[in-house]
N, C-alpha and C positions, 0 to 999 in steps of 0.2 A: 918264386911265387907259390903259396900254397895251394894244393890242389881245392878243384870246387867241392870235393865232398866235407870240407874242414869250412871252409867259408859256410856253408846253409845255417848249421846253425846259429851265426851272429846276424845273417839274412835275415831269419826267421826271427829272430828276438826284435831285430829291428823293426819289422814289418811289426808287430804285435802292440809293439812299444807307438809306433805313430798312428793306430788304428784306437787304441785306448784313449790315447790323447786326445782324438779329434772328436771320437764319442763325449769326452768327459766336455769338451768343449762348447757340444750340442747341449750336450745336457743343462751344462751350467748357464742359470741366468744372468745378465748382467745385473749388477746393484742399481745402473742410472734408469735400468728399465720401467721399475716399480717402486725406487725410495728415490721420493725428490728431496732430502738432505740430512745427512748422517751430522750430527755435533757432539764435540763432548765439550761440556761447560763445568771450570773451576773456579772458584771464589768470583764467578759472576761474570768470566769471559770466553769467550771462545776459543779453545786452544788451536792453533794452525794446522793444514795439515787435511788430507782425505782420508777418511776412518771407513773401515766397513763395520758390521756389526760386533764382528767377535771382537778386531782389536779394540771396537772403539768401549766396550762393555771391560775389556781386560785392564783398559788405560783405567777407566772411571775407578776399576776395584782397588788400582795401586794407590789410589788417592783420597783422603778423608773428606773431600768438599768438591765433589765435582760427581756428574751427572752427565748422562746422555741422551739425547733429545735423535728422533726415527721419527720422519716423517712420508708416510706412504699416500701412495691415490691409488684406491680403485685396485689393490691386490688382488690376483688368484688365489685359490687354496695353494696353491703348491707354492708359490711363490713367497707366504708368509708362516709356511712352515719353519722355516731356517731359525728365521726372527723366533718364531714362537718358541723353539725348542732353545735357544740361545738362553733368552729372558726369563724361560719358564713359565710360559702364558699361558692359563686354564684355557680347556680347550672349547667349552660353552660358548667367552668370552673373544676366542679366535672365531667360531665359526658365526658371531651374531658380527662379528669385523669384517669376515668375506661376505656374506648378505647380505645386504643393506635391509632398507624399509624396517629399520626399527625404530621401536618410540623413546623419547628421552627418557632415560633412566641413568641409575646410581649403583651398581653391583660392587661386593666387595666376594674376594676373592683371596684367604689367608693374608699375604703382606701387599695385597696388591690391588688396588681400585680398578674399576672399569664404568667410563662414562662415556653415555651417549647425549650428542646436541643435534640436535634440528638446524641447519641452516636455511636461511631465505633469500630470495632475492626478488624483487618487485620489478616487472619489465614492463610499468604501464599502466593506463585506462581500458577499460575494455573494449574490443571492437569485434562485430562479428566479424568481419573479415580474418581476422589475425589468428594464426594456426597455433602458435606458444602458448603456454600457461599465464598467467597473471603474477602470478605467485610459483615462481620456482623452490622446490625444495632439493636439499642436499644431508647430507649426513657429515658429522666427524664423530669417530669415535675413539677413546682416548684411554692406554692404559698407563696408570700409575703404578712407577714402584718406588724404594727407598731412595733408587739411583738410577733411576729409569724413567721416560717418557717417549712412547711409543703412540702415532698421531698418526690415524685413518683418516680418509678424504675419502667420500663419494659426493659429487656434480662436479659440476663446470665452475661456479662459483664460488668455491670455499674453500680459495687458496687462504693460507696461514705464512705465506711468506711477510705480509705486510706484520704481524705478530711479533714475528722470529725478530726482525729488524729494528723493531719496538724494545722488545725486551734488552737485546743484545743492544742496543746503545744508553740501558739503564741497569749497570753494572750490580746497583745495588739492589734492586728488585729481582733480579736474574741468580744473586746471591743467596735467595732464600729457597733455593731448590726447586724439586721437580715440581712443586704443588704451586708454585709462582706463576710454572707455566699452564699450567690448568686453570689457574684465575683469570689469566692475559687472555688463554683461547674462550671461557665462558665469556668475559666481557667484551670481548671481541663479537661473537655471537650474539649477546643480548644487545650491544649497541646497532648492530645490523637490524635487529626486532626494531628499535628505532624508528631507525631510519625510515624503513618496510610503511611502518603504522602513521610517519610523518606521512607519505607519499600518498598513502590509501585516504588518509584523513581532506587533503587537498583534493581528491578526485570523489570523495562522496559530498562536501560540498558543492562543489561545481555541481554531480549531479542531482543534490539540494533546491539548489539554484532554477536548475531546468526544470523538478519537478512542477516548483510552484511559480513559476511564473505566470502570468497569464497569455492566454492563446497557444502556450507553450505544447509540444508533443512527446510525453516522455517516453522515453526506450526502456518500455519496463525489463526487456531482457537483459540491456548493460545490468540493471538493478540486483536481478537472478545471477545474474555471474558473477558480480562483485561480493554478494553476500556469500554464494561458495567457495570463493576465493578467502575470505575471511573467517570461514569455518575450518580451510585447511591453515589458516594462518592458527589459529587456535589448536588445532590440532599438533601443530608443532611446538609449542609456544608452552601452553597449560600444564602439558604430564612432566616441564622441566622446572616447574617452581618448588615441588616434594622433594628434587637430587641436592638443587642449590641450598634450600633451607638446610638439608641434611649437614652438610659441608660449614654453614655456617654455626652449627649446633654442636662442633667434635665429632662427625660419626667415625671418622678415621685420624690415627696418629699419623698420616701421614701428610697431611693436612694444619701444619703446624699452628700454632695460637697466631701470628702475626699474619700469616695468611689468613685466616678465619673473617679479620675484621673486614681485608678488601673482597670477601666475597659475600659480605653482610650489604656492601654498595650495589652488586651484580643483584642482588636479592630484592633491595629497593627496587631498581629500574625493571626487574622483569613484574614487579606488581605493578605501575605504571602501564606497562605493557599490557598486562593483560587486564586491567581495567579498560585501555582504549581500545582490546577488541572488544570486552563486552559489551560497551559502548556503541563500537560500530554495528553490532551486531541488531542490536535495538533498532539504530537508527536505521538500518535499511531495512527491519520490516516496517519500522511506521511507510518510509519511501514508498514499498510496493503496496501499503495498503492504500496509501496518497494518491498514487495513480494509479491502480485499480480503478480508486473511486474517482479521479479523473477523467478517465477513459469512458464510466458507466456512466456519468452524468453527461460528458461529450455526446455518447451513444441515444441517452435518455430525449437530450436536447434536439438533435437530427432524429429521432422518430418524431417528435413534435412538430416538426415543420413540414415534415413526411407529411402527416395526417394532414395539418395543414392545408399545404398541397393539393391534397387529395377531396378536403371537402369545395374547395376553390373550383377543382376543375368538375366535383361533380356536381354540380348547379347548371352549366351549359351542358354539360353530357344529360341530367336530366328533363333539360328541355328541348332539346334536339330529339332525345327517345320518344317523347311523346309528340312531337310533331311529326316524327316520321312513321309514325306505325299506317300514314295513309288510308284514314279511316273518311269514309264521305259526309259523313255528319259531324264536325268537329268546330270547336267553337272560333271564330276568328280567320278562319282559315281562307277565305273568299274575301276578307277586310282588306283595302287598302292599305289599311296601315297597319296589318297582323306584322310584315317583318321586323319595322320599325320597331311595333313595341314589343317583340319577341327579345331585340338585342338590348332594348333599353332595361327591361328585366332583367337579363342576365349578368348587365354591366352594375346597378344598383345592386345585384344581389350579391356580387362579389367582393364590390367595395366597401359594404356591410360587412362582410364574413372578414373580410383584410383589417378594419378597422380593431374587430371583435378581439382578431386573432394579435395585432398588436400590442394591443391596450393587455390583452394577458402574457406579453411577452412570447408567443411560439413563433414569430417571425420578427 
């Protein structure tokens, strides 16, 4: 057996060696952590197989017609570094990817696009009770390259998995590269404005409905929420119809002619869209002026009756005042029949004032 002074230093190499490892192990993130699906797609299928970023980038380069599809949520900076320095992603472009709350726009960047969309999601009519948004918004942001498509998610709502399944059972749309998948996810996107503006449109009728009903009591507040609900809806919606047009116009070859047409239909449906905000927009200021002036002519109608009221009862208040001031020379007052016809005055003079006040509508 060799002595201990001959063993230390394999001791020590070994200690070093499993001390490295466990660090590199902390250190390293996992891939399922932060990319919900790594693909590499050739002539419009999916090739088998779990890919990380580098090999799945290495495969794409060996191949003349194949692409890779990075789909993240909600990355850290450090976490989309790897990515970034793999792909070669401008670094502006990464850091508007880790931050959210930005507005739909179109960047290009040498061979490489960068697009932001606004997602929505509609959770409803308004109620003051209810502590949610109305109108939830989300972010994707999306970079393009010649053989690249790398897909940011920020909310809860704007998964892209229903997309991926979409395309990838349509071989031959899938076949037209990475720009195929940037039309699927804007249409994708713009059909959700849809939907959004379908829902919004059925809950400002309804509250159409309420305003002008008669006897009706409208909740001018619902009114105040849903029009700011529809101005963030516009806010999302409006600064992305300049990126689409662009795309539909050649701003990028990467963008090819065949693609161009199906994003000239996304272009349709988002004017569509944003015609029915403006629309709605309209309509719920006439609403809050409608009930405004509901409420003020309610309000106008109960003073009237107020007054009313008030000239009613002051007829016997003013004869009670003047019989009571207990003066010893007053007229009637020693009659037998002063009370009688103190109450028969009072009752004629009222039914008079009641009539008066009928016949002009304040009661």
């Amino acid at each position: 057996m060799p002595p201990l002074s001959a063993l230390r230093p394999a001791i020590r190499a070994s200690r070093h060696e499993r001390r490295d490892t466990v660090l590199s192990n902390k250190l390293r993130v996992p891939i399922s952590a932060y990319v919900v699906d790594c693909a590499v797609y050739a002539g419009g299928k999916r090739l088998p197989g779990h890919w990380t970023h580098e090999r799945a980038l290495a495969e794409v380069r060996r191949r003349d017609d194949a692409f890779v599809w990075i789909g993240l949520h909600e990355p850290s900076e450090e976490q989309i570094t790897g990515i970034a320095e793999v792909f070669d992603l401008h670094e502006l472009a990464v850091e508007d990817a880790v931050h959210a709350h930005q507005r739909p726009k179109l960047e290009r960047y040498d061979d490489m696009l960068f697009m932001v969309l606004k997602t929505v999601c509609y959770r409803g009519r308004p109620d003051e009770r209810a502590e949610h948004e109305i109108v939830e918004t989300g972010e994707v942001m999306v970079f393009l390259g010649p053989d690249f498509v790398i897909t940011v998610r920020h909310g809860d709502h704007s998964s892209l998995r229903q997309v991926r399944r979409k395309l990838e059972d349509d071989p031959e749309q899938l076949a037209l590269g990475p720009a195929a998948v940037l039309h699927a996810i804007a249409d994708h996107v713009v059909d959700s404005y849809l939907e959004v503006t379908s829902a919004i449109e059925d809950d400002i009728e309804e509250m159409e409905t309420q305003v002008f009903a008669p006897r009706s009591s409208p909740n001018s507040e619902q009114i105040y929420v849903m029009k700011r609900e529809v101005l963030e809806l516009k806010r999302a919606v409006v600064p992305l119809v300049a990126p689409v047009r662009k795309l539909t116009e050649g701003y990028s070859s990467l963008v090819p002619h065949e693609v161009r047409s199906y994003f000239r239909d996304v272009d349709d449906h988002l004017v569509t869209v944003t015609e029915r905000i403006a629309g709605f927009n309209e309509l719920l200021s006439s609403l809050i002026d409608a009930a405004l002036a509901k409420i003020t002519l309610r309000q106008n109608t109960d003073m009237r009756k107020i007054s009313a009221y008030v000239a009613l009862i002051s007829v016997p208040t003013m004869i009670a005042g003047i019989y009571g001031m207990n003066f010893d020379y007053m007229p009637e007052t020693h009659w037998k029949f002063g009370y009688p016809m103190v109450w028969l005055v009072i009752i004629v003079s009222c039914l008079s004032l009641m009539r008066v006040f009928r016949r002009n509508q304040w009661l």
